[in-house]
C-alpha positions in Angstrom: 37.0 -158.3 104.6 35.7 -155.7 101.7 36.1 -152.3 103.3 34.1 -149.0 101.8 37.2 -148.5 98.9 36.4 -152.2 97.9 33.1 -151.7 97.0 33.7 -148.2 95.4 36.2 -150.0 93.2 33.9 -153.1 92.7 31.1 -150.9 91.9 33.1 -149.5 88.8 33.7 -153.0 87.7 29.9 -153.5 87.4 29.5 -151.2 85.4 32.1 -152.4 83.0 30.4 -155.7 83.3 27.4 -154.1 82.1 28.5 -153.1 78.8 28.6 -156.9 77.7 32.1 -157.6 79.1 33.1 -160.7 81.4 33.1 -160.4 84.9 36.7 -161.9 84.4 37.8 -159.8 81.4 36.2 -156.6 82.9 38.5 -157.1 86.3 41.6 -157.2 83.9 40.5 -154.4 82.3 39.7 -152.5 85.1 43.5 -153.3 87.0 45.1 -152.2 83.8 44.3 -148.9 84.3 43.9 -148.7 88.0 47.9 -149.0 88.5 47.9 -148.2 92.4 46.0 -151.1 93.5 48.3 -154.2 95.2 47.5 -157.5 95.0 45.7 -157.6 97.8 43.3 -155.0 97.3 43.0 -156.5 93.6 42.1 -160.2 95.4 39.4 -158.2 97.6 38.2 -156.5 94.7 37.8 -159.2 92.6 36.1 -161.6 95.8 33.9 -158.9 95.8 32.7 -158.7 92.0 32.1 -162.7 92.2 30.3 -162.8 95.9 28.0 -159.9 94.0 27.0 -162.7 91.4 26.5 -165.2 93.6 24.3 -164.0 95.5 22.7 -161.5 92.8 18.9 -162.6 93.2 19.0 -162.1 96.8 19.3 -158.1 96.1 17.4 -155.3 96.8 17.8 -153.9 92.8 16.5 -150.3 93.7 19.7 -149.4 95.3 22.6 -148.2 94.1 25.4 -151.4 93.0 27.6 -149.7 96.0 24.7 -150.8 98.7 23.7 -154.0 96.5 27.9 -155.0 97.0 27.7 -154.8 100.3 24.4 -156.5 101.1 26.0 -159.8 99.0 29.3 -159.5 101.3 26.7 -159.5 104.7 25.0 -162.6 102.6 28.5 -164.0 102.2 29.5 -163.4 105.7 26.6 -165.2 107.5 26.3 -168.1 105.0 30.5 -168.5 105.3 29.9 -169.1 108.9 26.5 -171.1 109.0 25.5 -172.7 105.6 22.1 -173.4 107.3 20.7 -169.8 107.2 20.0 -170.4 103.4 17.4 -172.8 103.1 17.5 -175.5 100.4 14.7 -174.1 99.1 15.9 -170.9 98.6 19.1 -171.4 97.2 17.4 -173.7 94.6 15.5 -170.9 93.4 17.9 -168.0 93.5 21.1 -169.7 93.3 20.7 -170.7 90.0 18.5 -169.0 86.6 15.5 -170.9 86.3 16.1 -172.3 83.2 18.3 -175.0 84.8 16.2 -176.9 86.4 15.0 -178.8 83.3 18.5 -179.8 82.5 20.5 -180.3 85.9 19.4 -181.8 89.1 20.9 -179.4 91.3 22.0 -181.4 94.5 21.4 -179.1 97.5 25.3 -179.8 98.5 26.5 -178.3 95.0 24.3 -175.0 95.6 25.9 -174.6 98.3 29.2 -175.7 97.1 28.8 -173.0 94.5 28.1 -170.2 97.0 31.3 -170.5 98.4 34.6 -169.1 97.3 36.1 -171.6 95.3 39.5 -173.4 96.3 42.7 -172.9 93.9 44.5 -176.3 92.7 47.4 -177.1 91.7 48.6 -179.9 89.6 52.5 -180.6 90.5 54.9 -182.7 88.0 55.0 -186.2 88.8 55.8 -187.3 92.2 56.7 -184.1 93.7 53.4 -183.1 95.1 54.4 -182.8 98.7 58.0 -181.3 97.8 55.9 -178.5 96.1 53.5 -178.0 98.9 56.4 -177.4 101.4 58.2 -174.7 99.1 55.0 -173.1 98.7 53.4 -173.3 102.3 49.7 -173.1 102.8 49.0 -176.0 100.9 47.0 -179.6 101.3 48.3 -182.3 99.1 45.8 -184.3 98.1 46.8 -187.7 97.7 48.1 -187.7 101.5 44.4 -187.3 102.3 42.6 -188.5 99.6 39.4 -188.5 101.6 39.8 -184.5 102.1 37.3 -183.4 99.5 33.8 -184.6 99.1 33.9 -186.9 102.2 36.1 -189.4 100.0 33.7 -189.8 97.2 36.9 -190.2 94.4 39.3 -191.1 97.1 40.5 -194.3 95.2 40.9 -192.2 92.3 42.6 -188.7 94.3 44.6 -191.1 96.2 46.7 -191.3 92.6 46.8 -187.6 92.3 49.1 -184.8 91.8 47.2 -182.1 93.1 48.0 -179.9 95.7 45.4 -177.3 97.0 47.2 -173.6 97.9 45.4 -171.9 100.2 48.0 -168.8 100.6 47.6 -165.2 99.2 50.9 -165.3 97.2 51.0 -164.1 93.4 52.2 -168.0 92.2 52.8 -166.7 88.5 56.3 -165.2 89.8 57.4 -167.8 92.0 60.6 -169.9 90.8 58.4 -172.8 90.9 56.0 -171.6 88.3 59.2 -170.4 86.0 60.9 -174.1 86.1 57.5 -175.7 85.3 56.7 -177.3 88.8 53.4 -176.9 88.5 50.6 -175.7 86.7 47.1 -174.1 87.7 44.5 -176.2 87.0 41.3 -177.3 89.0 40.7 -181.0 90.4 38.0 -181.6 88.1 39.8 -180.9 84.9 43.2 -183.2 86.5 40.5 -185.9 87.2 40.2 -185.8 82.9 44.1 -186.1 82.5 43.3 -189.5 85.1 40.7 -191.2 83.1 42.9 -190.7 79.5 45.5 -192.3 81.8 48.0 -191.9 78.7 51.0 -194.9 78.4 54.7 -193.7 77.7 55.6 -194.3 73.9 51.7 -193.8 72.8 50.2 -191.2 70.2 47.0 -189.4 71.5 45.4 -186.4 70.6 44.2 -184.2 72.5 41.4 -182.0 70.0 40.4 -179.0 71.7 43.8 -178.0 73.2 43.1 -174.5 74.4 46.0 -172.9 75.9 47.2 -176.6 76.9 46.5 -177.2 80.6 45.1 -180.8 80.0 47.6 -181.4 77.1 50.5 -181.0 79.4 48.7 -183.4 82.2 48.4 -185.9 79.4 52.3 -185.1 78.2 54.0 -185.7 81.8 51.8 -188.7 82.2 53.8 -190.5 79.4 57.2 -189.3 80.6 57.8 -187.1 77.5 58.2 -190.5 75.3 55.4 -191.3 72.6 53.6 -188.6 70.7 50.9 -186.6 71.8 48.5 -184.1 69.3 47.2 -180.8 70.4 44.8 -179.2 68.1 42.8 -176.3 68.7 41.0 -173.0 66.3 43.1 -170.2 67.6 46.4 -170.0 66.3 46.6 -167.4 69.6 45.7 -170.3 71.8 48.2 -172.7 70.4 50.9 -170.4 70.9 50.3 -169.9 73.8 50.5 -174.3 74.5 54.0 -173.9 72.8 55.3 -171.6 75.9 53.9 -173.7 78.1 55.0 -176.7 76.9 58.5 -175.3 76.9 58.3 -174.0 80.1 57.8 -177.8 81.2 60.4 -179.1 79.5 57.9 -181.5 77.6 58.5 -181.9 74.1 56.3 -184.7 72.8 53.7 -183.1 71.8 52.7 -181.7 68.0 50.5 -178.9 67.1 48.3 -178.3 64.2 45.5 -176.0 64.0 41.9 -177.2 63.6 37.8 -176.2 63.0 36.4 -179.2 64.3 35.1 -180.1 60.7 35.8 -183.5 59.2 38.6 -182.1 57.4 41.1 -183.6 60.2 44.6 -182.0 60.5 46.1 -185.7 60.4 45.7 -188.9 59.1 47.7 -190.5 62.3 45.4 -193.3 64.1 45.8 -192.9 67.7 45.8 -195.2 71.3 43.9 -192.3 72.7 41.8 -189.3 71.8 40.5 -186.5 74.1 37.9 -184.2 72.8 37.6 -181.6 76.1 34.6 -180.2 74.1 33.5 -176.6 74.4 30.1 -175.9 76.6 27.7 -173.9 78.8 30.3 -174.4 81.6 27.5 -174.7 83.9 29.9 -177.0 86.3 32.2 -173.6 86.8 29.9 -171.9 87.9 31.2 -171.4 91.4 34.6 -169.8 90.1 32.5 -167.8 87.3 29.1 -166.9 88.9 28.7 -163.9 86.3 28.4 -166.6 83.6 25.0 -168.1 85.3 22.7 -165.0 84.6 24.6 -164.9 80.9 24.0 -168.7 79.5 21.0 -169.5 77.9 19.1 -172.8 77.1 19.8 -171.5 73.1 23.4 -171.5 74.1 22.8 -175.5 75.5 21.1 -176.5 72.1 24.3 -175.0 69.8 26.3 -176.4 71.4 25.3 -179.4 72.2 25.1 -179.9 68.1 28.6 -178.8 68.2 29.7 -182.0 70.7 27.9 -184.6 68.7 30.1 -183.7 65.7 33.3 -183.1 67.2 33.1 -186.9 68.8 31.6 -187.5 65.0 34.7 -186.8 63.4 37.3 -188.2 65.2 35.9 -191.7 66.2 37.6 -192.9 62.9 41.1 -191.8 63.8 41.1 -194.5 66.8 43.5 -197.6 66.5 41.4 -201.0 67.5 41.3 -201.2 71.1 41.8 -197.4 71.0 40.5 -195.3 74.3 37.8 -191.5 73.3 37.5 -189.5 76.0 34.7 -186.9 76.2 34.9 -184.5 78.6 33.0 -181.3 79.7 32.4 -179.0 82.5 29.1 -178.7 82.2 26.3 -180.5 84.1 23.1 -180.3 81.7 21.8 -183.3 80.6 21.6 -182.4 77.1 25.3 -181.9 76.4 26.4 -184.4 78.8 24.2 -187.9 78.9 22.2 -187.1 76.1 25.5 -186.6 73.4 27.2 -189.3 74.7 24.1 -191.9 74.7 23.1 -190.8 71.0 27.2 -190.9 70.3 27.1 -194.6 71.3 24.2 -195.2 69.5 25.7 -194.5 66.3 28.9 -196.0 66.9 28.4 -199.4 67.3 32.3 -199.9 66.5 33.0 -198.3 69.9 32.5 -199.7 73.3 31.2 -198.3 76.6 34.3 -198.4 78.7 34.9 -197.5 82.2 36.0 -193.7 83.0 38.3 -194.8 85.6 39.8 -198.1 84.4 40.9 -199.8 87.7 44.6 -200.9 86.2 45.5 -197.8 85.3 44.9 -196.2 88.5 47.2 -198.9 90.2 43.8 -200.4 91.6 42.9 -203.7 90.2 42.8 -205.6 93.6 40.5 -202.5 94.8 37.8 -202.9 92.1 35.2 -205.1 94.4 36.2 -203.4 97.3 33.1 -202.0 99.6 35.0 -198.8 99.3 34.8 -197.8 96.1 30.8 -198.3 96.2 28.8 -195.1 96.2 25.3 -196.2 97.1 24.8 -198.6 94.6 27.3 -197.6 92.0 31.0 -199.0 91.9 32.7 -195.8 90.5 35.4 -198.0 88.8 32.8 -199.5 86.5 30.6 -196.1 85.6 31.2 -195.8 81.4 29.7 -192.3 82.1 30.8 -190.1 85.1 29.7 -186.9 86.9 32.1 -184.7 89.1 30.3 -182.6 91.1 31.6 -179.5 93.1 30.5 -180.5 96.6 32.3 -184.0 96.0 35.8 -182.8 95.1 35.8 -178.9 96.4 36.0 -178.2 92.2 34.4 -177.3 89.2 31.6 -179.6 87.8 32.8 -182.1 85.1 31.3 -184.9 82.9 33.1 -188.0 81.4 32.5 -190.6 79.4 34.9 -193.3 77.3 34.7 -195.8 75.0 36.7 -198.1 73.3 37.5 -199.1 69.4 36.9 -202.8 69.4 
């Protein structure tokens, strides 16, 4: 519960936030230099920065941001305990910029989904989901209930899953378990990638956009540190950054080379897999980085939507025949999400539409006609093209699609 000292703090933050800086980046910047705060009041602080933004069009702007922090705390409180006080209609037109609405079909489940604090997931090594859940305490592991998120929308696909949601209050970046590699932090929706690449031990993949390396890794434990695995990404910072990681894991398949995303490609290698984890509006995180709905723009949709297109452009040709591409982002609008990957295949005729979650690989052949894994119509093992939505796996928002070299 945010107490007066909270909101004093929080109120600082804003205006930090105001000067063009993250809500995320201005928090960091704020605890650097406020050096008697705990983690505690630090958690509180930072709850109260995000609840601010969520609930930001509800608020009376003629008061001061110390009154305006703790009218979206009372918001936060009432709605936390009964959901139904915000109408659908209301939450459709505040919860979200306006500008949305022509891109995403906002499911009244996901606004609310999104008004809520968001859940903290861990991805465990291999097999040791519900040791790790026991060291830690205060954790769900999700493949002994696959049907705990989303009423059991992905449950043939969680039930295969590593993931282990912490609900505690404990600082995991200096637990022994986090310095031997027995886990990384990384959300459901972004594991539920690493599941549909579904790498083999012994193949070559590459994974484009690398970042810091949270999906490379996924893909580097599934194939048992045997094969090869590519990690590309712009920023030398950011691939540095993959090394410790990787290290940290004890995984030491993988091989880095910067690159722009131009057709100038840092190998020649053809590969069994490639993952291009393009970057986008991030609408579908929305719920973990509310600030970021009143700062993206439909100009910011177009760009990069352009920038999508050729990144899936020029890498289709580094695919072996019967080769799997993987194109993942964690954004909802239609224009980087259905609309790339349907003018993708429509170039491509060499690739083919392929299943996001091929049945085999997720040890479910004999479930693929089941009854249960039909969501109204739609047999999720047979979707070529694949939205995650918050409400349906407690997550961020994700969109996949595959295809396959013939």
């Amino acid at each position: 519960m945010s107490d007066s000292a909270t909101f004093n703090n929080a109120a600082r933050v804003l205006v930090t936030i105001a000067s063009d800086l993250p809500a995320d980046a201005a928090l960091r910047k704020y605890f650097i230099h406020a050096r008697h705060l705990g983690g505690r009041e630090k958690r509180a602080i930072s709850q109260t920065v995000f609840t601010y933004f969520r609930w930001l069009q509800w608020l009376d702007t003629k008061q001061s941001a110390q009154k305006q922090l703790e009218q979206a705390w009372a918001l936060h409180e009432r709605f936390t305990k009964n959901p139904s006080v915000i109408k659908p209609e209301a939450l459709a037109a505040l919860a979200v910029p306006e500008w949305t609405r022509a891109e995403i079909d906002w499911p009244v489940d996901t606004l609310r989904q999104i008004q809520r604090n968001q859940s903290l997931w861990l991805r465990a090594r291999p097999g040791t989901a519900h040791k790790l859940a026991a060291q830690l305490g205060d954790s769900d592991v999700l493949s002994h209930n696959p049907a705990a998120v989303g009423n059991g929308h992905w449950s043939h696909v969680t039930a295969h899953s590593d993931a282990v949601r912490y609900r505690g209050h404990h600082d995991l970046f200096v637990t022994p378990q986090f310095h031997e590699g027995a886990f990384e932090i990384q959300d459901l929706a972004s594991q539920l990638v690493g599941q549909a690449a579904a790498p083999l031990p012994g193949q070559t993949w590459w994974d484009t956009c690398a970042g810091e390396g949270g999906k490379s890794l996924h893909l580097a434990d599934q194939m048992a540190n045997k094969g090869v695995l590519w990690a590309s990404d712009r920023s030398e910072r950011r691939i540095q950054t993959l090394k410790k990681r990787f290290a940290r894991a004890k995984l030491f398949n993988v091989r880095t080379a910067p690159w722009d995303g131009s057709a100038k490609l840092p190998t020649k290698t053809k590969f069994d897999g490639i993952l291009v984890d393009a970057p986008c509006s991030g609408t579908g995180t929305w719920q973990r980085n509310p600030h970021a709905r009143w700062t993206a723009s439909t100009k910011d949709v177009a760009e990069l939507a352009v920038i999508q297109r050729s990144l899936l452009d020029n890498v289709a040709g580094s695919l072996k025949p019967g080769g799997r591409l993987i194109y993942a982002v964690c954004t909802l609008t239609k224009s980087e999400t259905t609309a790339v990957a349907n003018a993708f295949t429509e170039a491509h005729p060499e690739l083919e539409p392929v299943p996001v979650f091929p049945p085999a690989q997720q040890g479910a052949t004999e479930k693929l006609a089941s009854p249960a894994c039909t969501v109204g119509e739609t047999n999720i093992f047979a979707e070529t093209q694949a939205f995650l939505w918050p409400h349906q796996l407690d997550a961020n928002g994700m969109f996949i699609a595959t295809w396959r070299k013939k």
